[in-house]
C-alpha positions in Angstrom: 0.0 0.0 0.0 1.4 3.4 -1.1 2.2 5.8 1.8 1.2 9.7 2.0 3.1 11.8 4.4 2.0 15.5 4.7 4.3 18.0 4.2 3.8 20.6 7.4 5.6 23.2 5.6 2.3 23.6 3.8 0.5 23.8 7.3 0.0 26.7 9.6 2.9 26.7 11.6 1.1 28.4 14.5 -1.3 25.6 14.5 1.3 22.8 14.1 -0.7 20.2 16.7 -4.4 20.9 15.2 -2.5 21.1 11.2 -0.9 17.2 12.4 -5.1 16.3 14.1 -6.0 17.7 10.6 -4.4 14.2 9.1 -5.0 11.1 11.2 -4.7 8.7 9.2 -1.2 9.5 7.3 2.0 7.3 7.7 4.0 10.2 8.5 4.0 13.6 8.9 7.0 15.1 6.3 9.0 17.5 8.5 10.8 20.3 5.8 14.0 21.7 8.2 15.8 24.2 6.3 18.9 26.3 6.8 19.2 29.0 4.5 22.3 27.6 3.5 21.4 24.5 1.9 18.6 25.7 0.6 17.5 29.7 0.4 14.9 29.5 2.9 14.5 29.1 6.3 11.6 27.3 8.6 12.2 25.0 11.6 15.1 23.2 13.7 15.4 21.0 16.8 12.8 22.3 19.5 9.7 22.4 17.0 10.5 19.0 16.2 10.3 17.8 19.9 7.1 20.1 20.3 5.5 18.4 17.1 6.5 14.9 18.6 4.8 15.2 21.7 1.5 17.0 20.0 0.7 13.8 18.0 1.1 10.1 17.4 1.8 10.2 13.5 5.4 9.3 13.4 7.9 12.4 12.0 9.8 11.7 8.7 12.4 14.9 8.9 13.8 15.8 5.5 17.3 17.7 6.6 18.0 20.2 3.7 20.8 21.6 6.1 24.3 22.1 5.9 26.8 19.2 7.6 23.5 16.5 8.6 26.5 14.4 10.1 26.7 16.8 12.9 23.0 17.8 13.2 20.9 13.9 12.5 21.5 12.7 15.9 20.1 15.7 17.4 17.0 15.3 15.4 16.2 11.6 16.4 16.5 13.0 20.3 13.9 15.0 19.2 11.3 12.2 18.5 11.9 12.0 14.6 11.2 8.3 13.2 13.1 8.7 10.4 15.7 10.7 9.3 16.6 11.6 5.5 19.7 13.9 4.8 20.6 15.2 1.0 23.7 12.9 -0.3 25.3 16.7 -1.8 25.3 17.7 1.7 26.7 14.5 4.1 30.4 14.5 4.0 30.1 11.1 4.9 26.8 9.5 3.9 27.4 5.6 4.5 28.5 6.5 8.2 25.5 8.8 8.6 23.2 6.6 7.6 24.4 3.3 10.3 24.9 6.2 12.6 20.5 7.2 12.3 20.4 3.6 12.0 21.7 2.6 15.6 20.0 5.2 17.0 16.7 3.5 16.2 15.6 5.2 13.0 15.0 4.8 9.4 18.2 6.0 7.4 16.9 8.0 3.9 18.9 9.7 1.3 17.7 12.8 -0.8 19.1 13.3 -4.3 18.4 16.9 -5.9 16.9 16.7 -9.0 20.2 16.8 -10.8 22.2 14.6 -8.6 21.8 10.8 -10.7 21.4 7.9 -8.7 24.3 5.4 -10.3 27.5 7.1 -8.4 25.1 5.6 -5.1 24.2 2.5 -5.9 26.9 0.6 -3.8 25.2 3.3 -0.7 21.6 1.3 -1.5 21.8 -1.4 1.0 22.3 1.2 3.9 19.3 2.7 3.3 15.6 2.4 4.6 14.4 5.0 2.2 15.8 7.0 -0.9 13.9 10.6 -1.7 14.2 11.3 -5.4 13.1 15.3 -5.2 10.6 16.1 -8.2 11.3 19.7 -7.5 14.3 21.6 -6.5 14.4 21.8 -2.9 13.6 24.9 -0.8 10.3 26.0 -1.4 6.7 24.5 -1.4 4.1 24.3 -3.8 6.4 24.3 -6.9 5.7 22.4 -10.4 6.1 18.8 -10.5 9.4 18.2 -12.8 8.2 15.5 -15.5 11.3 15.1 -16.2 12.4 12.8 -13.0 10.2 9.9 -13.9 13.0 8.1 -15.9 15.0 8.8 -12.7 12.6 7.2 -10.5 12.0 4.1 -12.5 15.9 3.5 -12.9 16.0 3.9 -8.8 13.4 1.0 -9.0 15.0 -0.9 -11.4 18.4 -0.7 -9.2 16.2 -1.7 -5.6 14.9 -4.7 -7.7 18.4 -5.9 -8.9 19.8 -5.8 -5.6 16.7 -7.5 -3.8 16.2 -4.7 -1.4 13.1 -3.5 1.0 14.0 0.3 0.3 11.2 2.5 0.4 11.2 5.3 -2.6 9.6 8.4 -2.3 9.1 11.2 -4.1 8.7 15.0 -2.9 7.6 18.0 -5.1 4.6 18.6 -6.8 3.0 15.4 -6.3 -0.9 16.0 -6.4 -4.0 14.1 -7.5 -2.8 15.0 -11.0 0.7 13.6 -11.2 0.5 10.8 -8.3 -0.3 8.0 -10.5 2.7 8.8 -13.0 4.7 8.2 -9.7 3.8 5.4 -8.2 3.7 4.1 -11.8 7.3 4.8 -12.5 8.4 3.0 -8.8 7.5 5.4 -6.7 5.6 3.7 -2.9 6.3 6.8 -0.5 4.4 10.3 -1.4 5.2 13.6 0.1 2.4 15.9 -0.6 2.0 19.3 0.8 -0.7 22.2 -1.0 -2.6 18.9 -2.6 -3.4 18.2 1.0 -3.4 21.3 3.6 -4.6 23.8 0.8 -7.6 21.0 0.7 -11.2 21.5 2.3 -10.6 18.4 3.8 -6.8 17.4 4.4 -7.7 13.8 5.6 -9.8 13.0 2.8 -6.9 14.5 0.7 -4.7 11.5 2.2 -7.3 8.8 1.1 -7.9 10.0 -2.4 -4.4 9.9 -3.0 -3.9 6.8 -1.4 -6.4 5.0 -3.6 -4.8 6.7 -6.5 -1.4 6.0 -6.1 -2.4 2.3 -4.9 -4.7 2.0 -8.5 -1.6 2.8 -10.7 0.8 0.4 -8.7 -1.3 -2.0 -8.5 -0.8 -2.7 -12.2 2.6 -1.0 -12.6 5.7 -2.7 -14.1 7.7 -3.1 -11.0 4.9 -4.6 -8.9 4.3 -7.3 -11.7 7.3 -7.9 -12.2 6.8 -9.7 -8.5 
């Protein structure tokens, strides 16, 4: 079954507990920290984290666009995160980093930029829980879904198969009802969605209809029948 996780930097951050109430029923709740180095903007560290982990019971996938995540992961999992994903251009040491968030009892996920390939890391694949293949450049929310990273997400998928692997693969920019399916159809099983939920009437029922649509185009996608 394909998993949504909300992005809250599409939520009202002064309402961060009722925005994470808003949808029950997720997998996770897609946590955007930013440094204004990494990326050019700025929105939340460390202490809004452990706030957010106490307010709910949906478990935190935190998406470090930050400067040296070797230094700064650990401090995140303290925080309550569940899962930890960190940009490969940014780790200076990324198969380290990931047993590191590992031993400390979460999921290890690495980001690749939209013009960052995935080849020069496929030897990194089997220390990974997850790998985020960004369908927009990082920094901002609510930007247009790049068509042009489905080739990248089905080679990802093609690499997981050949080396046997439980890796989730998600995607994160853009993804709507209107470009979902293309997603999960190309490989993807993880789906961060951000305006196509909180800018909904209904943000929980936002959740299920993408759920049912990204679970209609795997369902009869090449990778799950190849199975």
């Amino acid at each position: 079954m394909a998993q949504i996780n909300p992005s809250i930097l599409s939520a009202d951050f002064a309402r961060l507990a009722d925005e994470a109430e808003a949808v029950r029923g997720s997998d996770w709740l897609h946590v955007d920290v930013m440094d204004n180095h990494f990326v050019p903007n700025l929105t939340l560290g460390v202490p809004v984290v452990e706030s957010l982990a106490r307010a709910t019971d949906i478990p935190l996938d935190c998406h470090l666009m930050i400067e040296d995540p070797d230094r700064w992961a650990p401090q995140y999992i303290e925080a309550g995160a569940g899962s930890i994903t960190f940009h490969v251009e940014a780790a200076a040491a990324p198969v380290r980093l990931a047993r590191e968030i590992r031993a400390k009892g979460a999921r290890a996920s690495m980001a690749l930029k939209p013009g960052t390939p995935i080849e020069p890391y496929e030897d990194l694949l089997p220390e990974l829980d997850m790998l985020l293949i960004m369908t927009v450049e990082p920094g901002f929310g609510g930007q247009a879904f790049l068509d042009i990273m489905l080739p990248k997400i089905r080679r990802t998928r093609e690499l997981i198969a050949r080396h046997g692997l439980e890796l989730w693969l998600q995607v994160d920019g853009g993804v709507s009802a209107a470009t979902i399916e293309r997603c999960a159809e190309a490989g993807a099983d993880v789906f961060v969605a951000g305006s196509a939920v909180y800018g909904a009437e209904d943000p929980a029922a936002a959740v299920r209809n993408l759920r049912e649509l990204a679970d209609k185009s795997s369902a009869v996608a090449w990778w799950a029948c190849e199975h």
